[in-house]
N, C-alpha and C positions, 0 to 999 in steps of 0.2 A: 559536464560537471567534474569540476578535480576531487579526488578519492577524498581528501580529507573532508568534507564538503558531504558524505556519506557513510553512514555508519547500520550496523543493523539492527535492529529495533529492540528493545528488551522483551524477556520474556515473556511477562504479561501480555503485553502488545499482542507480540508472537501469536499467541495462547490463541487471544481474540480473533487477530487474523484468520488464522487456522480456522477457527471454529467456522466464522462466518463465511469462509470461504467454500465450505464443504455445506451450509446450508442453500448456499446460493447454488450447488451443484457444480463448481468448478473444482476439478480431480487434477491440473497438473500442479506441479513444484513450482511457486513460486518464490521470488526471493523479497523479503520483505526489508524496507530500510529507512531509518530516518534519514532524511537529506534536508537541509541548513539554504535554500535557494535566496539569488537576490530578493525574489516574488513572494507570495505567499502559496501559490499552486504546488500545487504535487503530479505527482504524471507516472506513467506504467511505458514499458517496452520491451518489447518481445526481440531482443540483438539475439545473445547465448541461452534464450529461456527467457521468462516472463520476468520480470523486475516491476514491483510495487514500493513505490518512493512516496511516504506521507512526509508532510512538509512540518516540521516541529515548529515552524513559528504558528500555522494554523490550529493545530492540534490542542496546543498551549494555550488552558482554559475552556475547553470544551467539555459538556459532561460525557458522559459514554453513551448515550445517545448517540448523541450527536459526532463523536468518533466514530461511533461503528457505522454512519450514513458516509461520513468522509472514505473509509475504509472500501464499504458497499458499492461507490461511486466509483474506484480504481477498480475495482475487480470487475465492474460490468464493463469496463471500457476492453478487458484480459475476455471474459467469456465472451461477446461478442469479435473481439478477435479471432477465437477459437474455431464462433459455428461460421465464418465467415470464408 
């Protein structure tokens, strides 16, 4: 993905992340960021540390529900990396 193409999430977001990230039980640093893809998907990878990419066209009209399932769905993809 070219950088412009990624940006990091706002705070609120942030916030969210954070939270639910620590309820699912996952303690490293990730880097959380909106990214603009052809697709509508979003994806995680662990290059320099874990990176969590949620896709703003998806996101876009979601209630928070259904954000934090989008959200929940990246980071299990991160924890199971972890115990793996």
């Amino acid at each position: 993905m070219r950088r412009k193409e990624i940006k990091a999430v706002g705070a609120e977001l942030y916030a969210r992340c954070l939270a639910l990230q620590w309820r699912m039980g996952v303690d490293r640093v990730i880097r959380y960021c909106e990214c603009h893809p052809h697709g509508r998907a979003g994806g995680c990878w662990d290059g320099s540390g874990p990176w969590c990419c949620l896709p703003v066209r998806a996101l876009t009209g979601l209630n928070e529900e259904q954000i934090e399932a989008v959200i929940a769905h990246e980071l299990a993809h991160i924890r199971g990396s972890i115990a793996s």
